[in-house]
Structures are given as structure tokens and as C-alpha cells.
C-alpha positions in Angstrom: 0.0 0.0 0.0 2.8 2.4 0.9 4.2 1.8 -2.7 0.8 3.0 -4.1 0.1 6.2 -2.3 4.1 7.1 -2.0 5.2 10.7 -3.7 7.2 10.3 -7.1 10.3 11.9 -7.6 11.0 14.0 -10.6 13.9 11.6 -11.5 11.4 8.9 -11.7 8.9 11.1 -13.4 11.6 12.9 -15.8 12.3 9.7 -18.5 8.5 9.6 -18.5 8.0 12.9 -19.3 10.5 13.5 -21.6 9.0 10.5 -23.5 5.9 11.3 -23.6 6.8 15.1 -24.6 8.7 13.8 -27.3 6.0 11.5 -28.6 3.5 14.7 -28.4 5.7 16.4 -30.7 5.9 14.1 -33.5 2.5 13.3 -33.1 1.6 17.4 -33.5 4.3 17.5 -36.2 1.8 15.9 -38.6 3.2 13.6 -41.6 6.5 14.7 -40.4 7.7 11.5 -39.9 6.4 10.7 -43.9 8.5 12.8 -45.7 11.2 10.0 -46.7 9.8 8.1 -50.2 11.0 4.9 -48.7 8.3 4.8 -46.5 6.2 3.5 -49.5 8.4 0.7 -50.7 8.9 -1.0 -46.9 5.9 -0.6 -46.4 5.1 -2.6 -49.9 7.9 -4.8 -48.3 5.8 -5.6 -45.4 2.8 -6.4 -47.4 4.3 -9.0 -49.7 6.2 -10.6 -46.3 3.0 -11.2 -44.8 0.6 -11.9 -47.9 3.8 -14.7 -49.0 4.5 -15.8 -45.8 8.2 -16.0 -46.2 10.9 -13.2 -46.8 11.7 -12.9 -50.2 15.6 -13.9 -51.7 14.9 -12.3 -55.2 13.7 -8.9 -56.0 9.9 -9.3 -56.3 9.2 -5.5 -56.9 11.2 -3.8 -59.9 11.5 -4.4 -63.6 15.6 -4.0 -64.2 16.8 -6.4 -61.1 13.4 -8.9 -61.3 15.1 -12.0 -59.9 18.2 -10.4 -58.7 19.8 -11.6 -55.1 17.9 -9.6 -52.4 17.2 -9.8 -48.4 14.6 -7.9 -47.0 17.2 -7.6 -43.8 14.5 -5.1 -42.0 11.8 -7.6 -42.4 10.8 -7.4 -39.2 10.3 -3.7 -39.0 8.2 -3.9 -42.5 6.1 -6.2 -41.0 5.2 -4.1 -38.0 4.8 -1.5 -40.4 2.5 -3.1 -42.8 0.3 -4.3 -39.7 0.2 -1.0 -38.1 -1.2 0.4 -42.3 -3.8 -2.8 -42.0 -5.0 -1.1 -38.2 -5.2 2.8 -39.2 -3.7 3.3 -42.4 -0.5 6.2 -42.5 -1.9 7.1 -38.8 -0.9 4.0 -37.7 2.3 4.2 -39.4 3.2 7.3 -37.5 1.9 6.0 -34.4 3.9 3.2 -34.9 7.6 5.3 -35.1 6.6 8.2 -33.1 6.3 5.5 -29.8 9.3 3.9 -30.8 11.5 7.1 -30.9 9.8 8.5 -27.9 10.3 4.8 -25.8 14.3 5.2 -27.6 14.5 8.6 -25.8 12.5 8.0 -22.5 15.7 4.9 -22.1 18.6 7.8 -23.2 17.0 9.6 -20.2 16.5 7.0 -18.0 20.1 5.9 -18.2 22.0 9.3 -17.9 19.9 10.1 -14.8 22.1 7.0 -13.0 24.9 9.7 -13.6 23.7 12.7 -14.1 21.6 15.5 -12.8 18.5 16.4 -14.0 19.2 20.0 -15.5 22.4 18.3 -17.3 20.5 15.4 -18.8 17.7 17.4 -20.0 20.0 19.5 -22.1 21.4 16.7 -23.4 18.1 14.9 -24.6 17.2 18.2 -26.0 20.2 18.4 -27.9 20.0 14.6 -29.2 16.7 15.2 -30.2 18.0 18.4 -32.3 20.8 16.2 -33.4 18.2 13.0 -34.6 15.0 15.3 -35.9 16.4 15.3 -39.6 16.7 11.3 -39.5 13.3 10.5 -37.6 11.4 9.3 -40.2 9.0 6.6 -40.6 11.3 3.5 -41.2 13.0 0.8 -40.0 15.9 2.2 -37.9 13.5 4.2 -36.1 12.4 1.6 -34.8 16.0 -0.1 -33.3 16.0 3.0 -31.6 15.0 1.9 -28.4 16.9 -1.3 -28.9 20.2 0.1 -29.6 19.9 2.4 -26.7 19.1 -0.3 -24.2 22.1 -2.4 -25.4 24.1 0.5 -25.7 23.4 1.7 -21.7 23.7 -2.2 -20.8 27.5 -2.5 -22.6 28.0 1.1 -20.4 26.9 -0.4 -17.4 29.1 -2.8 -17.6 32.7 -1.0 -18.2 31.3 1.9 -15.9 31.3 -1.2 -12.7 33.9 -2.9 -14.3 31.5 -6.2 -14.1 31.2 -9.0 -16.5 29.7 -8.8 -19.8 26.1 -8.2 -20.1 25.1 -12.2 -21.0 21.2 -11.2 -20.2 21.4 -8.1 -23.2 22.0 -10.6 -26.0 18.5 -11.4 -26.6 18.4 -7.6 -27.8 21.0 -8.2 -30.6 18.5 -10.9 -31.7 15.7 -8.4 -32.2 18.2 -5.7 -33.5 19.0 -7.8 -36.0 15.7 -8.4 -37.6 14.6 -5.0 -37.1 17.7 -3.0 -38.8 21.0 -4.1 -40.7 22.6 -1.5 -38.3 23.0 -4.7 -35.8 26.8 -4.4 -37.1 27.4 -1.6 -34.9 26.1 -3.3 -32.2 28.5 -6.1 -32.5 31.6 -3.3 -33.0 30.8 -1.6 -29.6 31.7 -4.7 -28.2 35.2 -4.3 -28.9 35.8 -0.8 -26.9 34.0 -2.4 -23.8 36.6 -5.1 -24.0 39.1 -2.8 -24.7 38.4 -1.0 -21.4 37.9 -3.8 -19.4 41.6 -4.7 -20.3 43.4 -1.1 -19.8 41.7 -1.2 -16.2 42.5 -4.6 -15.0 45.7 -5.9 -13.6 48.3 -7.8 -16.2 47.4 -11.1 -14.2 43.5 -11.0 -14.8 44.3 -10.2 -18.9 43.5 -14.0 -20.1 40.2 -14.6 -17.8 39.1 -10.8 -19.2 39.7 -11.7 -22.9 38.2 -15.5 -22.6 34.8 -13.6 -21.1 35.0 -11.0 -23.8 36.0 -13.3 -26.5 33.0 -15.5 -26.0 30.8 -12.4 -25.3 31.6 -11.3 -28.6 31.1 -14.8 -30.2 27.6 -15.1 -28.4 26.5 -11.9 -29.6 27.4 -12.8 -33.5 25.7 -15.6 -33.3 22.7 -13.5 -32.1 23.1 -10.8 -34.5 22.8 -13.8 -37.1 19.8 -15.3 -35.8 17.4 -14.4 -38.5 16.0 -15.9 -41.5 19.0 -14.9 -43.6 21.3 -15.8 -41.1 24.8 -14.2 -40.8 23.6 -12.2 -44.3 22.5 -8.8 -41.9 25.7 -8.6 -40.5 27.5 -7.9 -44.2 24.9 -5.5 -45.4 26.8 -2.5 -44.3 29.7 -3.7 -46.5 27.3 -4.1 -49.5 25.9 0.0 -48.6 29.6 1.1 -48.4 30.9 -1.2 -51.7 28.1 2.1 -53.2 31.3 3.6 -53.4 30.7 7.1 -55.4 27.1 6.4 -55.7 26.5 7.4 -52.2 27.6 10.9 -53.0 24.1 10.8 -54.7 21.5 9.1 -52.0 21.5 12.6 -49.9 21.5 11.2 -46.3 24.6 8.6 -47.1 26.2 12.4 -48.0 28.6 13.9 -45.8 27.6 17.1 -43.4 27.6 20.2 -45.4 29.1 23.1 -43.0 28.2 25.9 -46.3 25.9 27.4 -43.5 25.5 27.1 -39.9 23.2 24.5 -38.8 22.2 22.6 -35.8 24.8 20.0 -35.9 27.5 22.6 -36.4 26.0 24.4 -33.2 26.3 20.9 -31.1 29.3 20.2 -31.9 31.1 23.6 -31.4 29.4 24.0 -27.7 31.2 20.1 -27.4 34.1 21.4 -28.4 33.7 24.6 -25.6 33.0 22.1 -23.4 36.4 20.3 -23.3 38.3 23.7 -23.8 37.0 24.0 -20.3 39.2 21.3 -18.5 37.3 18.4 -19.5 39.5 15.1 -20.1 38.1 11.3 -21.1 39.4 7.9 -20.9 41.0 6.7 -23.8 38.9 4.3 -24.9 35.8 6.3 -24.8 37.4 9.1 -26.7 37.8 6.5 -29.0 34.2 5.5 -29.3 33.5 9.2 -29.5 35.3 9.8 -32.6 34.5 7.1 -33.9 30.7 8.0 -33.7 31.5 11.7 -34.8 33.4 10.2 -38.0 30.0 8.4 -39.0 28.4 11.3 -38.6 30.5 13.1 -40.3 30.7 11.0 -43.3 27.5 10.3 -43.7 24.5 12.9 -42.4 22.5 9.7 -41.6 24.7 8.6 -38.9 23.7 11.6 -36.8 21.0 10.1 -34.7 24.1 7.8 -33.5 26.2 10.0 -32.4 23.2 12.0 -30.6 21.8 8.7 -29.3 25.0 6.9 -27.9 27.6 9.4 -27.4 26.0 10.7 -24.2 25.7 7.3 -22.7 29.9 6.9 -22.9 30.7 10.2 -21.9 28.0 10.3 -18.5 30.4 8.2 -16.1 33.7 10.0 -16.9 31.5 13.4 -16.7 29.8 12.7 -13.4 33.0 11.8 -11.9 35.6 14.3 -13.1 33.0 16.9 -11.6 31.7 15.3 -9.0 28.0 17.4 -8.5 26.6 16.7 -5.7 23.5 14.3 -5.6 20.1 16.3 -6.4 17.7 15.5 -3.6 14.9 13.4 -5.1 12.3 16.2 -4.6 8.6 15.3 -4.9 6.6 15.9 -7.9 3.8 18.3 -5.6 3.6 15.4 -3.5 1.8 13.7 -6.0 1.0 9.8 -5.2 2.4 7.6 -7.6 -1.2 6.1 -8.1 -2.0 9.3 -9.4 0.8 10.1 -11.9 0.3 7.0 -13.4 -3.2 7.0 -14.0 -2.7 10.7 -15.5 0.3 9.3 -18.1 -1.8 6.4 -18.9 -5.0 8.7 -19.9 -2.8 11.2 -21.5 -1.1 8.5 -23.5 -4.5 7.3 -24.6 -6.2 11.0 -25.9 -2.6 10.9 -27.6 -2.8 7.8 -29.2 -6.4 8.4 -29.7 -5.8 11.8 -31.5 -2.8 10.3 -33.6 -4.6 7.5 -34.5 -7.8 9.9 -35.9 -5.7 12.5 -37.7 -5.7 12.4 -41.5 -1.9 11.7 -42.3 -0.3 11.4 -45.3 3.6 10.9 -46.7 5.1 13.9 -48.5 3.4 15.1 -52.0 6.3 15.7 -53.5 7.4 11.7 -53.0 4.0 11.2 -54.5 3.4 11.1 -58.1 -0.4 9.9 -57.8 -2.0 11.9 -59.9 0.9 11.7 -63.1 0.3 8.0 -62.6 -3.5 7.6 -62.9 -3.6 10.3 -65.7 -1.0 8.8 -67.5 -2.3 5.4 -66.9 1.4 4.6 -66.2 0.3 1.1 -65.3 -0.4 0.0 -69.1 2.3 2.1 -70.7 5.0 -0.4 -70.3 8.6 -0.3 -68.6 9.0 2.8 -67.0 12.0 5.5 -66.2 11.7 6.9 -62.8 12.8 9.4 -60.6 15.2 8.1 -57.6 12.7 9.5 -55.5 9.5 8.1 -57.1 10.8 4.4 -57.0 9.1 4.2 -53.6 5.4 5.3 -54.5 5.5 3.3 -57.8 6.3 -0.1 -55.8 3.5 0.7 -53.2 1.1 1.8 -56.3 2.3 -1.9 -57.7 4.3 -0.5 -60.7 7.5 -2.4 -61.5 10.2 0.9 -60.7 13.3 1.6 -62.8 15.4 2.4 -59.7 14.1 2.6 -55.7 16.1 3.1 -52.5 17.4 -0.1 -51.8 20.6 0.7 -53.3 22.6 -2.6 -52.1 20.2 -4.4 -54.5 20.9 -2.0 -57.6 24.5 -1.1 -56.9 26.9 2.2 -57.3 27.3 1.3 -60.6 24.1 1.2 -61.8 23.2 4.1 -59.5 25.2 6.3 -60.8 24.5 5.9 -64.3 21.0 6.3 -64.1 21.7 9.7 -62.1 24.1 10.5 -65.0 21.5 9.5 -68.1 18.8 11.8 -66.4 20.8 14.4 -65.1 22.4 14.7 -68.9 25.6 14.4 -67.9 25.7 11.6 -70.4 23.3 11.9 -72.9 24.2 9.3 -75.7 23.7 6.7 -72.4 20.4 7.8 -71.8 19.3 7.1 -75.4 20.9 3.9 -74.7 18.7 2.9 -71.6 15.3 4.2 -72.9 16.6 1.0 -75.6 18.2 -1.2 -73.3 15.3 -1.6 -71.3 12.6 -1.1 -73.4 11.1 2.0 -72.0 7.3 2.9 -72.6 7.5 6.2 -70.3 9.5 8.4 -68.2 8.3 9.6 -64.8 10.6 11.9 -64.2 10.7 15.6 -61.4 10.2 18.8 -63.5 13.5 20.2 -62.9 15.1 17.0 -63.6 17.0 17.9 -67.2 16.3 15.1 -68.9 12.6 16.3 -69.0 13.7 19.3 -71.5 15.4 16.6 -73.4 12.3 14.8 -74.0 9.7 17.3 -74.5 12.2 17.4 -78.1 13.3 14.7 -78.7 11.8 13.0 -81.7 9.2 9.8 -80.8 8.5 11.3 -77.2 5.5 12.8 -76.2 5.0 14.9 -73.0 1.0 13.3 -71.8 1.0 15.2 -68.3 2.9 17.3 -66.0 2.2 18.8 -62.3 4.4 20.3 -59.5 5.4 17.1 -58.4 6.1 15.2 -62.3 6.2 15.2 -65.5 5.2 11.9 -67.6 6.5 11.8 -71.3 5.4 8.5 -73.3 7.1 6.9 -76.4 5.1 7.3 -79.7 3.9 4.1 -81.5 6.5 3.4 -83.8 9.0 5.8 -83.1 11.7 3.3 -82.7 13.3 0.6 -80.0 11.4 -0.9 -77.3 
């Protein structure tokens, strides 16, 4: 009874606050969270999984790689996807990712308060949520959010005590691994915790140290290969990297641009302040730090990361190179704990009612509806898309041209088709409109090959919009 009627104290209170305040504001954000166009093809993704029953090992969806070597590594994650769509359409879609990075930051919070005070860890959640905003979008990583931040603070825990491995978190590398193909970093984390466990122990406890870290690390590729393409998630970052060039062109796999300030630029120079001030780190998790900040770096998608896991590494050597004293746990107004969590319960309900009513949908300019039913794009044979359209056309059940999953299409291939449509080699896009037979082009109205064909002899321009332009090939007027 005591338990029930006892005053909560804003440490306990704060991780579920800051969770729920980060959930309203996706939630209020509107289709936010839609504005990425390969929300439409994992989403098809998830539909095929569950109306086949199986994950598929080919390419079931475009016309250029049909029957082509390809895992649907985020299976998982499509799924929930797809069953969240059959429940409340794009609402439920929303819903769906907006919980999942609110629970990923209710955990961030939960775990610095072990170190940290309250004020501190609020203005570092603030400033991972700056951080992550460009990158929280509905699909799949958004959902290994919470995942990677509770194996993350359980890998912490354990070099912060100095303990043994964390056996009981490798059930989470299992569900990682079907959920995102960024599992890989999972496993690599495990190396600085080993590292650390070595540089602080004595020269005689180095062999039993490296046995329990050594079989750590095997038990947790073993998880991370637990799904139904076995070991095959781990190597996917190797495939996205082996884009080579070609990444240059996807823009979240492009590196930060520092052309004008931004808030990544501000983060990391008020970082930098920070250590000017005295600060100094253990080795090792300088290490991890840099090497989180050269992901983000190189690639803008990375950012979420570095906002996500970099705090958890630096909290320990913070807290005690400062040594703050410990906050009283004051009482929320005296406010029974009965009573707080009956009010977070209801409010989470309205919320999810609300979210769950609104009329959501992804972003219109991802969304060449109305080019495709006016053109009648799904009789007019092969078509030529825009990057950014491959998504909708695989969710509208069109074969695409070219879509996001770039490890199935390749840097080579990538980068030609930008190159043919961008005109920086015409005589090759003549070449593929042949090669592949192309009855239409669905292309964005500033994309140049668009004033190409509204010339070209044997094209025809049938419709255009704000969003694309469809041009058709004239009976007869050559190659197919």
C-alpha cells in the first residue's frame, strides 16, 4: 500500500515525461515523420512478407533487377509496419515510429539520470533530439531505436562497474537484428567495452578478461545472425559502403555540409567549448566518440548515433571528473504515484487516440499519384523513374526503374541512371530508354532530362504537375 500512495520523484517522473513530450511532438508534427519516399516501398515490403508468408531472396518488386539476389534484412520492422497500415492506415504508421523514438528517448533519459543530474541530462536529450530530428522518419531504424539504446546503456553499465559482460542483453542483438541491418554496430561496440575492461584490470587478470570477452563477442554474432538470412544482416553495411561514389548521390549517405550554420554545427562547437573548459576522457571512450562523430560526419544519416549513444559513454567520466553533488529526489507536488500513473496512462490514450484519428499522409512531393493515374502509367509499359519516385510506384504496384534499396541495384548502376537523367551523359540515356525497353518516363520537373524529351523526336509529354512530368514513347518511333 505504501508503494501506491508514496510521492514520485522527478527523477522517476523525468524519463517519462520526456518521453511522452517527445512523442507529443511528433504526433503534433503531422506527416512529419512521412516525408522519406522509402516509406512506400517498406511498407510494400511488409505487405508481400505477410501476404507470401516467407521473406523474399529475389527482387519481387522492380523491372531492371526482377530476380536479382535480395534480403529484405528489416523484415521485421516492414512487417510491424505493414500491420500498423492494416489497423489505421499512414496514422498507424506514424503512431507506430513516433512511440518507438519517444520509448528510444524515454531509455537515453533514464540511463543518464544514473549519472547525471537532472538539468544536465535534460540538455542533453534536448540536444540529441535536435541532433536526430532530420533522421526520424517513418522507417526501420526508427524503430532499433530503443533497442540500440538499451544495449548500448547495458554495454555502459558494464565497463562503468567494471562487471562482466552483459550475457542477459544478447537477446536484444537478436531483435536488433531483424529489425535494422545497423546490428553491425552493435557487435563493434563490443570491442571498446573489451578494450576498457583490459586497460583497467591488472596484467594477471588479462587472459580470464579476454576468454569472457571473447566468448561475449562470439555469443552476440551468433545472435546478430539469428534471422532468417542468417549471418547475411551482419555484411549488409559492407554491401551500402561497396556504393562507393554512388552514395555521394542518395542525400542522407552524404557527408555534413558546413556551407551554412546548422544545428549539428552548433552541437558540436558547444562540445568542443566544453572540453576547452578542462574536460579530459578515458582513452577508450574518446575513442568510441570519434569514432561516432566520423559516422556522422561522413554520412548525415549517422547523426541520430552519435546523438543517441555518445552521451551514454561520456556520463560516467562526466559525473566523476566533476563530481555534482546528488540532487535531492524532490517530490513531484507530493503527488502519489497512483496518481501520476493513472494521468500518463490517460494522457497517453487521448494521444494515441488523436494520432490514431488524424488524417496523415507521406510527402506530396514523393507522390506522383496523380501523373500516374492520368497517364495510366500502369499499361504504358517499362517505366523510367525518378530516384525519389521508385518508392510510391512499388507501393502503387508498378514495376520501378530504380528505388532506395541501393545494395540491390549497386553504385554502378546508381550512378548511371543519375548521369543519363541528369544529362551528364546523354548518348547513355538514349541507350537505356533502348536497353530496357522504356514505354514512359516519370521523371521531377526540374530533372534535365525532361527538357530533353519534351524534343526529342518519338516522345510525347502526356502530363505534367508540380510534383512530375510523364513523357510517353510514340507508337512506332523506334526501340522498345
Amino acid at each position: 500500500m505504501r508503494a501506491d500512495t508514496r510521492s514520485v520523484t522527478w527523477r522517476e517522473v523525468m524519463p517519462w515525461l520526456i518521453g511522452s513530450g517527445v512523442y507529443a511532438l511528433l504526433i503534433l508534427s503531422g506527416g512529419r515523420l512521412l516525408n522519406d519516399p522509402d516509406s512506400y516501398w517498406h511498407l510494400a515490403a511488409g505487405r508481400w512478407i505477410v501476404e507470401h508468408g516467407a521473406v523474399p531472396h529475389v527482387d519481387p518488386f522492380s523491372h531492371t533487377m526482377s530476380g536479382a539476389h535480395w534480403i529484405a534484412f528489416e523484415w521485421l520492422s516492414e512487417v510491424l509496419y505493414a500491420a500498423a497500415f492494416a489497423v489505421s492506415g499512414w496514422s498507424g504508421v506514424v503512431t507506430l515510429a513516433a512511440a518507438s523514438i519517444a520509448l528510444a528517448f524515454g531509455l537515453l533519459t533514464r540511463l543518464l539520470l544514473r549519472e547525471l543530474g537532472a538539468v544536465p541530462v535534460l540538455a542533453v536529450t534536448m540536444a540529441a533530439l535536435v541532433l536526430a530530428s532530420p533522421h526520424m522518419l517513418a522507417r526501420p531504424h526508427v524503430l532499433a531505436l530503443p533497442v540500440m539504446v538499451a544495449w548500448a546503456g547495458a554495454l555502459v553499465r558494464s565497463m562503468d562497474d567494471r562487471t562482466r559482460p552483459p550475457y542477459v542483453a544478447l537477446p536484444l542483438l537478436v531483435l536488433w537484428a531483424n529489425l535494422h541491418g545497423s546490428v553491425s554496430l552493435g557487435v563493434a561496440l563490443i570491442a571498446p567495452a573489451a578494450l576498457e575492461a583490459l586497460w583497467q584490470a591488472k596484467r594477471g587478470e588479462w587472459r580470464g578478461i579476454g576468454v569472457q570477452w571473447l566468448l561475449f563477442a562470439a555469443l552476440a554474432v551468433v545472435a546478430a545472425s539469428a534471422t532468417p538470412y542468417g549471418p547475411g544482416t551482419l555484411l549488409v553495411p559492407l554491401s551500402t559502403l561497396g556504393l562507393g561514389d554512388a552514395l555521394a548521390i542518395i542525400v542522407e549517405w552524404r557527408p555534413q555540409d558546413f556551407g551554412k550554420p546548422g544545428a549539428f554545427e552548433l552541437v558540436l562547437l558547444c562540445a568542443i567549448f566544453a572540453l576547452s573548459r578542462g574536460m579530459t576522457l578515458p582513452p577508450v571512450r574518446v575513442l568510441v566518440v570519434l569514432g561516432l562523430l566520423h559516422l556522422a560526419l561522413a554520412q548525415s544519416r549517422h547523426v541520430d548515433v552519435l546523438a543517441m549513444l555518445a552521451p551514454l559513454f561520456l556520463a560516467r567520466p562526466i559525473a566523476r571528473q566533476f563530481e555534482p553533488p546528488r540532487e535531492p529526489d524532490v517530490p513531484v507536488l507530493g503527488t502519489p504515484a497512483r496518481s501520476i500513473a493513472a494521468g500518463l496512462i490517460i494522457a497517453a490514450a487521448l494521444t494515441i487516440g488523436i494520432a490514431l484519428g488524424r488524417d496523415v499522409a507521406p510527402n506530396p512531393g514523393n507522390t506522383p499519384q496523380a501523373a500516374i493515374a492520368a497517364a495510366d502509367l500502369a499499361r504504358a509499359g517499362p517505366v523510367l523513374n525518378e530516384y525519389a519516385f521508385g518508392g510510391y510506384l512499388i507501393y502503387a504496384g508498378i514495376a520501378p526503374f530504380i528505388d532506395g534499396r541501393g545494395e540491390l541495384y549497386g553504385g554502378t548502376f546508381i550512378t548511371r541512371h543519375h548521369r543519363a537523367i541528369t544529362l551528364q551523359d546523354l548518348p547513355d540515356l538514349l541507350k537505356l530508354l533502348d536497353e530496357y525497353h522504356i514505354g514512359a518516363t516519370l521523371l521531377a520537373p526540374s530533372t534535365p532530362a525532361v527538357a530533353l524529351l519534351d524534343r526529342w523526336p518519338g516522345w510525347e509529354r502526356v502530363y505534367a504537375d508540380d510534383v512530375a512530368v510523364v513523357h510517353k514513347r510514340n507508337a512506332g518511333a523506334g526501340p522498345r
